[in-house]
C-alpha positions as CSV (number, residue, x, y, z in Angstrom):
1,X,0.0,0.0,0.0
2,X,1.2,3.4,-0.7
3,X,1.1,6.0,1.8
4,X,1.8,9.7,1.0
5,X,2.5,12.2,3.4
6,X,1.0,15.9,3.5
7,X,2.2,17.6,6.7
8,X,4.8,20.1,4.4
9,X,4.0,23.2,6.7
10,X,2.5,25.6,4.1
11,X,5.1,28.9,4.1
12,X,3.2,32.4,2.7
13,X,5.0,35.2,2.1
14,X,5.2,37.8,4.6
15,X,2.7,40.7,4.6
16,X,3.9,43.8,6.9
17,X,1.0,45.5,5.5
18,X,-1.1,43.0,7.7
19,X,0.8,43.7,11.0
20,X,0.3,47.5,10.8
21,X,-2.3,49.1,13.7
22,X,-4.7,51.6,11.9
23,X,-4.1,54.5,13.8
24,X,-6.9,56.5,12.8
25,X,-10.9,54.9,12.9
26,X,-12.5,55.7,9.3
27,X,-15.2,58.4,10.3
28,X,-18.6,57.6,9.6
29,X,-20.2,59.4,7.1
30,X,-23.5,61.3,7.8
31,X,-26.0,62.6,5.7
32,X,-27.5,65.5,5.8
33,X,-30.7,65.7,7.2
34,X,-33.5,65.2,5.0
35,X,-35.6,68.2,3.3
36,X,-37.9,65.8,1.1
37,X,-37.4,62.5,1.9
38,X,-40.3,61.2,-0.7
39,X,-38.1,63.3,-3.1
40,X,-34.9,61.6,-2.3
41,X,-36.2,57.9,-2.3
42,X,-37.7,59.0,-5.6
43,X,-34.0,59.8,-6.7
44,X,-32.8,56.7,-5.1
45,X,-35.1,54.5,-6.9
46,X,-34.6,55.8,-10.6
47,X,-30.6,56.0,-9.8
48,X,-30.9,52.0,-8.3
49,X,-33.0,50.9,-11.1
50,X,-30.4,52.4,-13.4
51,X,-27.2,51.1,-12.2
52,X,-29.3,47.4,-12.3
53,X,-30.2,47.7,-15.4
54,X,-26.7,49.1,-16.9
55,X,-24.7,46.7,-14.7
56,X,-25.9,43.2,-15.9
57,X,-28.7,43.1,-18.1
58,X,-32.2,45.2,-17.9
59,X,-34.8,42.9,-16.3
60,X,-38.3,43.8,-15.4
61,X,-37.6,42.8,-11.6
62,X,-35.1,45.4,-11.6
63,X,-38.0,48.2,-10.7
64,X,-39.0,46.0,-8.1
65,X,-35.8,45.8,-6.1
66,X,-35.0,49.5,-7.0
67,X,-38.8,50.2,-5.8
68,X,-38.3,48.3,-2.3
69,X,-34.9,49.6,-1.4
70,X,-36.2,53.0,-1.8
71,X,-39.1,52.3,0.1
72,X,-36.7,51.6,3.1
73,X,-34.6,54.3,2.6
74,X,-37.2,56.8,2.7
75,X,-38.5,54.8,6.2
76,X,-35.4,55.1,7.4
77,X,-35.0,58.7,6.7
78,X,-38.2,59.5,8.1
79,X,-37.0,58.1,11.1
80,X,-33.8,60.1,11.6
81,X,-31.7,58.0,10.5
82,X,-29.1,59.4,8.6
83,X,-25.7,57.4,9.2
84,X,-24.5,55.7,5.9
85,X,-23.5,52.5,7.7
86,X,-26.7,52.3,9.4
87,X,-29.0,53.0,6.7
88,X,-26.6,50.3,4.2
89,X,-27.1,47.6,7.3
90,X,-31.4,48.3,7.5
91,X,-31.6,47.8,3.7
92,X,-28.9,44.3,3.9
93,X,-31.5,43.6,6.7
94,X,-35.2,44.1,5.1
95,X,-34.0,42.9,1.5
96,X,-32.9,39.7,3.4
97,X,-36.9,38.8,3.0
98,X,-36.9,39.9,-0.5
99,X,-37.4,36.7,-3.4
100,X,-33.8,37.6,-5.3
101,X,-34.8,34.2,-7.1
102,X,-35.6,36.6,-10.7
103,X,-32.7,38.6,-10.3
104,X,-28.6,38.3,-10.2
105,X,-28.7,40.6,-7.5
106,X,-28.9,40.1,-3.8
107,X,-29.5,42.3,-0.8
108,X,-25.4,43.2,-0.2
109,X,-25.4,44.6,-3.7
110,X,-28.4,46.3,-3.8
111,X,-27.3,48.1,-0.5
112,X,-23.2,48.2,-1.7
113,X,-25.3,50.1,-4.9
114,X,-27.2,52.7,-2.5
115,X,-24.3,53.3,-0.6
116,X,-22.3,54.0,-3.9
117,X,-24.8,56.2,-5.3
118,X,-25.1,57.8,-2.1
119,X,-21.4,58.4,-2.2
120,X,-21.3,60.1,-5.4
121,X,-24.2,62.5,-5.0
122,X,-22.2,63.9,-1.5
123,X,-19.3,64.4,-3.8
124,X,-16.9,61.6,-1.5
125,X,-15.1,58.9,-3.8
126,X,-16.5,55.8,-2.8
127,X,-12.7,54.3,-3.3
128,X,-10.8,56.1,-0.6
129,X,-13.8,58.1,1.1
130,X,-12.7,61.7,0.4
């Protein structure tokens, strides 16, 4: 019978990078508060639905998702809320009972998508967050 043996210790290369502190938290980023937040989820919702449809294909479910992640936006909103990491975690969160099945997206793009779009209408690159 023929045996082989795998225990070679596995060596990766080093990575300083890794070992570095951050020394400085990344700030959150707040918007400001809302003057028309019907007006804003209506932005939100045509912006959504375009990025869908221009980033894959267009698809008819596309309004729907764009549709429901405004709808919580604009609830969130209305309830003070206007953190970026907060409102990115309530729309992860509600679309989590949304029927993806039709689509290619899922609720961590659809809410990576809002917080981009967010990003670029407040002027901050959504790369390196200035």
């Amino acid at each position: 019978m023929l045996t082989i043996n795998l225990s070679v210790p596995l060596r990766f290369p080093p990575r300083p990078f890794a070992l570095k502190k951050m020394t400085q938290p990344i700030p959150p980023i707040t918007l400001p508060p809302p003057e028309n937040p019907l007006l804003e989820g209506e932005w939100l919702r045509e912006r959504l639905q375009r990025w869908l449809d221009t980033e894959f294909i267009p698809e008819a479910v596309n309004q729907n998702i764009a549709q429901r992640a405004a709808q919580i936006f604009v609830r969130q909103r209305m309830e003070g809320e206007n953190d970026l990491g907060s409102l990115v975690i309530a729309i992860v969160t509600e679309m989590q009972s949304y029927d993806f099945s039709n689509s290619f997206y899922g609720e961590f793009a659809i809410a990576n998508a809002v917080s981009d779009l967010l990003l670029e209408s407040l002027g901050i690159d959504k790369c390196c967050g200035q």
